[in-house]
C-alpha positions as CSV (number, residue, x, y, z in Angstrom):
1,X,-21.6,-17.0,9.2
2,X,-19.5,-14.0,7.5
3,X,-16.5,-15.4,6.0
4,X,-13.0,-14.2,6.9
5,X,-10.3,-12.9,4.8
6,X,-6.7,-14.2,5.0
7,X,-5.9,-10.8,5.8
8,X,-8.7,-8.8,7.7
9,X,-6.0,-5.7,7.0
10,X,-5.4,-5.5,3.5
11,X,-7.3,-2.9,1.9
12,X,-7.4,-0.9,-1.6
13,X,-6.7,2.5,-2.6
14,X,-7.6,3.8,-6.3
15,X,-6.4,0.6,-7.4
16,X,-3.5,-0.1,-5.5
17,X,-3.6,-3.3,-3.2
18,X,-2.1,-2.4,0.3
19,X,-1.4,-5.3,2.9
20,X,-2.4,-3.1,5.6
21,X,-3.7,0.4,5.5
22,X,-0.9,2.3,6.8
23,X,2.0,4.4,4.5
24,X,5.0,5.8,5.1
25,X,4.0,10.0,5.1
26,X,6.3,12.2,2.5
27,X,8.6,14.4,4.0
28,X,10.2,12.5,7.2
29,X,12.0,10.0,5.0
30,X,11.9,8.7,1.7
31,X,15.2,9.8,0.2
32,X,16.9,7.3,-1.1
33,X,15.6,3.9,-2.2
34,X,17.4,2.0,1.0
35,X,15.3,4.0,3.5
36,X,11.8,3.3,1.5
37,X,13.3,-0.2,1.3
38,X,13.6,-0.3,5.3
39,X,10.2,1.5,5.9
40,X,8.4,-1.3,3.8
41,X,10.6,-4.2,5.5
42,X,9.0,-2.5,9.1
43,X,5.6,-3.2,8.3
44,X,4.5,-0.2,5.8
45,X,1.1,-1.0,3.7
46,X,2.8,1.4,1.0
47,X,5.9,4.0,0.8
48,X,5.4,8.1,-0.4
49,X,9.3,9.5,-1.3
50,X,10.2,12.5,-0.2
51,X,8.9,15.4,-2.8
52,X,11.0,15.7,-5.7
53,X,10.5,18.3,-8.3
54,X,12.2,19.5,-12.1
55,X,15.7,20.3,-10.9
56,X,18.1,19.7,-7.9
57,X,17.1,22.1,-5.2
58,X,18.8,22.6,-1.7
59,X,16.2,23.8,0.6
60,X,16.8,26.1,3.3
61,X,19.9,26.4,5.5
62,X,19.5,25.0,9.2
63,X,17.9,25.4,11.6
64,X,15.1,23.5,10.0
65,X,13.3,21.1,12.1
66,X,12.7,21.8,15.9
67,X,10.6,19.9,17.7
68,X,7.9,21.6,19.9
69,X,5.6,20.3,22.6
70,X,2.8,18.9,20.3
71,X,4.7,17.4,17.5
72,X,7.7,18.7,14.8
73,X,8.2,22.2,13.1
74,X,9.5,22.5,9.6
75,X,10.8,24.6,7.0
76,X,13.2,22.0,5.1
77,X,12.1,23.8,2.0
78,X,11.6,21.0,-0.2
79,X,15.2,19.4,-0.6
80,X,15.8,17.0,-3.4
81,X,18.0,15.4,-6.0
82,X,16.1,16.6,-8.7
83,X,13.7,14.4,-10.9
84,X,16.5,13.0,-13.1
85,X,18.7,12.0,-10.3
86,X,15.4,10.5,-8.3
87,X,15.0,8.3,-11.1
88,X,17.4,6.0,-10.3
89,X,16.3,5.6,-7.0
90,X,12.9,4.5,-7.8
91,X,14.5,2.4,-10.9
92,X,16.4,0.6,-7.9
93,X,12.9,-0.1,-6.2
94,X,11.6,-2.5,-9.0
95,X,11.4,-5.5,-6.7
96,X,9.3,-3.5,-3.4
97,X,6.9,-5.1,-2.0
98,X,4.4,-2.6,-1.5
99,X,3.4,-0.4,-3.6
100,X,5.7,2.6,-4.1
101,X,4.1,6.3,-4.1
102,X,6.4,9.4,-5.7
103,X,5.2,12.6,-4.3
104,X,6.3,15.8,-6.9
105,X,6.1,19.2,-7.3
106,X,6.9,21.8,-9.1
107,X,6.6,25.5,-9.9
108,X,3.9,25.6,-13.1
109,X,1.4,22.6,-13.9
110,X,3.4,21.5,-16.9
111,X,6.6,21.3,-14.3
112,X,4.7,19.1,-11.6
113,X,3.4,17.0,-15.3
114,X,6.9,16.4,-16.5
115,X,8.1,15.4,-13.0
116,X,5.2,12.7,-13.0
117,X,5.5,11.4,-16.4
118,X,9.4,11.1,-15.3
119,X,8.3,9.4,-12.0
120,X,5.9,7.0,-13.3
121,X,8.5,6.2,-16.9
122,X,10.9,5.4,-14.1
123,X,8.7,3.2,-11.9
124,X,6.1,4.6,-9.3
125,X,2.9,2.6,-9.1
126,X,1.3,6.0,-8.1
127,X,2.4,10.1,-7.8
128,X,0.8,12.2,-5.1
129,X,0.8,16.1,-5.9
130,X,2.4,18.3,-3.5
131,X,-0.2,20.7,-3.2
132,X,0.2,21.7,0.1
133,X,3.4,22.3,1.2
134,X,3.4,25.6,3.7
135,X,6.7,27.2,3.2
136,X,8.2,27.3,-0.2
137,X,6.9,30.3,-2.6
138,X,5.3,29.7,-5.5
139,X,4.8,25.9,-5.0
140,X,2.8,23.5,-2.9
141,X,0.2,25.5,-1.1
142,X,0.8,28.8,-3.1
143,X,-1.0,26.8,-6.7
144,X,-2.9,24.5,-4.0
145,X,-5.2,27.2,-2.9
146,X,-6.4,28.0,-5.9
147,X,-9.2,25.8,-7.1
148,X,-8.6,26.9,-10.7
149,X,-4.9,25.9,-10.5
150,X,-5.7,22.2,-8.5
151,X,-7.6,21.6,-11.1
152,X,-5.6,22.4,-13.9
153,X,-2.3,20.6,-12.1
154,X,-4.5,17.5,-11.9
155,X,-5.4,17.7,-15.1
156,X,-2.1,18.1,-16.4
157,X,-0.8,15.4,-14.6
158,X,-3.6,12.7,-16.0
159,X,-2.8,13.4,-19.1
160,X,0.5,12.1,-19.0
161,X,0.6,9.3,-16.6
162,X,-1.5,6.0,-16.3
163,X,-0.9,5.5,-13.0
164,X,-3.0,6.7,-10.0
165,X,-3.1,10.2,-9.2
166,X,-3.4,11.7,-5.4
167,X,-4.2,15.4,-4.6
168,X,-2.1,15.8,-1.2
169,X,-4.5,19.4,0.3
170,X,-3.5,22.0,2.5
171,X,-5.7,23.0,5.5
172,X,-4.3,26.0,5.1
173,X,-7.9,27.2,3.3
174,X,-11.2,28.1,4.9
175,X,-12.6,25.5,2.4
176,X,-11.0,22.2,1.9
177,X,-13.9,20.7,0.3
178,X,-13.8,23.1,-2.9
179,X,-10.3,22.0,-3.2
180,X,-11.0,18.5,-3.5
181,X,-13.9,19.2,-5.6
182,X,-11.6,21.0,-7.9
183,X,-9.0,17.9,-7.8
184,X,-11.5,15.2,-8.1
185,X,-13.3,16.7,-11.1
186,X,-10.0,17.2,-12.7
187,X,-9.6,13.1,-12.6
188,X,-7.6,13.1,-8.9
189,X,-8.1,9.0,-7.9
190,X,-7.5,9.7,-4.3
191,X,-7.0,12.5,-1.6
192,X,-4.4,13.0,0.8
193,X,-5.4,15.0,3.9
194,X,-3.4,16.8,5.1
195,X,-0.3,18.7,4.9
196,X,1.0,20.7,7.9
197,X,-0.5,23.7,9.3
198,X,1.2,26.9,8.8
199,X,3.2,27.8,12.3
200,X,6.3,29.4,14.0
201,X,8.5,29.0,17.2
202,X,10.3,32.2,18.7
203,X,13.4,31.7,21.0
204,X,12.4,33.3,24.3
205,X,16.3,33.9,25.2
206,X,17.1,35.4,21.8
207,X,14.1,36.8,20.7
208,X,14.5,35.3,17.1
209,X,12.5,33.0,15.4
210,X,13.8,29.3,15.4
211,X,13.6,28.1,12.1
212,X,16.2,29.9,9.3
213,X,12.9,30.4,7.3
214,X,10.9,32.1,10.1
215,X,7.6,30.2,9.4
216,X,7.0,26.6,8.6
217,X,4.7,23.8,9.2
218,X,3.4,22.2,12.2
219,X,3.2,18.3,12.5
220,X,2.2,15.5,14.9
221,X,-0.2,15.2,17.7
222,X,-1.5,18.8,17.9
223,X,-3.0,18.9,14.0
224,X,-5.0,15.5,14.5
225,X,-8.1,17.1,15.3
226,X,-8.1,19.4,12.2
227,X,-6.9,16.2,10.2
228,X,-9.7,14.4,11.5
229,X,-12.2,17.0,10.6
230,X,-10.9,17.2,7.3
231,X,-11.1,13.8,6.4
232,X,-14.7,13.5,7.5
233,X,-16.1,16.6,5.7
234,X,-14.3,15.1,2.4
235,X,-15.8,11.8,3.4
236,X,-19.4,13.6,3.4
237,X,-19.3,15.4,0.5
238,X,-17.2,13.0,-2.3
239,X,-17.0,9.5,-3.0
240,X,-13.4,9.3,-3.8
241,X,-10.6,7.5,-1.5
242,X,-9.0,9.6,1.1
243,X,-6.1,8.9,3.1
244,X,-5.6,10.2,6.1
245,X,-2.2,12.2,7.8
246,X,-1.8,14.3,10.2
247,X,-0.8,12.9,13.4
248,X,-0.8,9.6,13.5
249,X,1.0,7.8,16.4
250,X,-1.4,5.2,17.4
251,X,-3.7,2.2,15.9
252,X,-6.6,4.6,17.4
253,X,-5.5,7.0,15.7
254,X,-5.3,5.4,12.5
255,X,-9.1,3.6,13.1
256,X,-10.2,7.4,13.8
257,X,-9.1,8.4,10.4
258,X,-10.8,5.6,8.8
259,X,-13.8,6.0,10.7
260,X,-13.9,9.6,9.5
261,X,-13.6,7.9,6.1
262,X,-10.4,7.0,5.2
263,X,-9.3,4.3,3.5
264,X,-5.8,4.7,4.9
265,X,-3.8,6.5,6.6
266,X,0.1,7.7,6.5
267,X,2.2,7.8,9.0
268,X,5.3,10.8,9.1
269,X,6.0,12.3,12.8
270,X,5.7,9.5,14.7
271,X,8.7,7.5,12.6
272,X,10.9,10.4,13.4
273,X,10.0,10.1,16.9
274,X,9.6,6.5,17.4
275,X,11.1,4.8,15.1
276,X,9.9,2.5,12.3
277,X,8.8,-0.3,14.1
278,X,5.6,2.5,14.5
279,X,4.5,0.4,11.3
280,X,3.9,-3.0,12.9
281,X,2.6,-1.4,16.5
282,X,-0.2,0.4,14.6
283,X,-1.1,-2.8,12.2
284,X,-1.3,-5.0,15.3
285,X,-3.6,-2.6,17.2
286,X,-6.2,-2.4,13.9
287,X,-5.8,-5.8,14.0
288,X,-6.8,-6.4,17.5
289,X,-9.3,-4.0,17.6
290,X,-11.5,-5.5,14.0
291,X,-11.1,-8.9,16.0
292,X,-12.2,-7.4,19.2
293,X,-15.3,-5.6,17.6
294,X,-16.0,-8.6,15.0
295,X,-15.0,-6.8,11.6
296,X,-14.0,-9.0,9.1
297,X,-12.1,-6.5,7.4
298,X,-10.6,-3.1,7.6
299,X,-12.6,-2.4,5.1
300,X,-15.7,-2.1,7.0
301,X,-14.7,0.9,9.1
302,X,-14.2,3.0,6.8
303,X,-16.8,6.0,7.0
304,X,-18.7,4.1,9.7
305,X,-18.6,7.4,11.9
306,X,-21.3,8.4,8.8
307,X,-24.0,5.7,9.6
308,X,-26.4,6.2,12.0
């Protein structure tokens, strides 16, 4: 008879020891150490801050979220204290419970190494690369469609830090795959996928487009699919964890993603729409549904969409 672990949920990513495979998404929250405090407290397997880069930067004047019929719109422009200022948010976080992810950027690969090194001196268990983000030039997707530049970010990056390394990708690309080929040769531990899709909303009445910034990135429900896709051709083609995002609402949501082959999955849109009691809802429906199908761990779904 298989024998059952005390925790059918917990699960492992590059190293990192998760109590359930779910993580609070970057970019929805993640601000200050009392919000990534509460997200944990609801039920989160793990935490990803808000992107924080070499300096202080305001983003883009409002309107910057609007929400649409299939999920959220953005164009926040990538907001945040500043690495130095960060610092002391994640210094403040010594005694989380779940593992706590910094998500950076920058402008040049020696900027998005010196936010790292700063992030991990300061605290984080792990750092995810931003190199995805849709709307800010000359950072996020703009260096993460290059394969030459993922690679050298990456590389950049491990050479500083000790600490596990994600590549967060943009779908924004005909070929995902060479990105993460790219990243993972570079030394990337895990993958993130995806970002937001590239999108716009125009104001019938006014003719204008909504957001200040004209084009941003499209979230929630409507990008699943593509997430979904992406995950599973990663899945195919590299033996690296992956963690899924993009639209994640529902457990069977999250058990698609790890049937695609993800090891986990984070969780963004749906805390801005439903709060974070989202955590525990999606945790107890995995949970019900391994018992219900006889897994003895989380673990076993992963990639099972592969077999067969």
């Amino acid at each position: 008879m298989r024998s059952q672990p005390s925790n059918p949920l917990e699960t492992e990513v590059a190293g990192l020891r998760l109590r359930n495979p779910t993580m609070l998404a970057s970019g929805i929250l993640g601000t200050t150490s009392d919000i990534l405090r509460r997200a944990a407290q609801s039920g989160a397997g793990a935490v990803v801050t808000k992107s924080v880069g070499p300096k202080p930067r305001e983003g883009y004047p409002n309107p910057t979220v609007v929400e649409v019929g299939c999920g959220l719109l953005n164009a926040v422009g990538l907001p945040n204290p500043g690495i130095q200022a960060f610092a002391e948010e994640i210094r403040d976080l010594g005694d989380l419970e779940v593992p706590l992810i910094v998500s950076v950027y920058g402008f040049s690969p020696e900027e998005y190494a010196e936010v790292a090194e700063a992030a991990v001196e300061a605290g984080a268990d792990a750092v995810e690369l931003n190199l995805s983000c849709p709307h800010v030039k000359g950072a996020g997707a703009d260096v993460g469609s290059r394969p030459e530049l993922v690679s050298e970010i990456v590389e950049r990056v491990k050479g500083v830090v000790d600490k596990p390394v994600f590549a967060k990708l943009t779908p924004n690309v005909s070929d995902i795959v060479g990105l993460a080929e790219a990243a993972v040769e570079a030394g990337a531990d895990a993958l993130t996928a995806i970002n937001t899709l590239r999108a716009m909303a125009i104001d019938v009445e006014t003719a204008r487009p909504i957001l200040s910034n004209r084009i941003g990135g499209l979230s929630g429900p409507a990008i699943k699919p593509v997430a979904v896709r992406c995950v599973y051709e990663l899945h195919r083609e590299l033996d690296v964890p992956i963690i899924g995002c993009g639209g994640v609402t529902s457990w069977r949501d999250a058990v698609e993603f790890m049937l695609a082959g993800a090891s986990a999955v984070q969780v963004g849109t749906a805390v801005a729409l439903k709060g974070l009691n989202i955590f525990r809802l999606i945790t107890e429906g995995v949970k019900s549904y391994l018992e219900r199908k006889g897994y003895g761990s989380v673990r076993e779904i992963v990639g099972l969409s592969h077999r067969g």
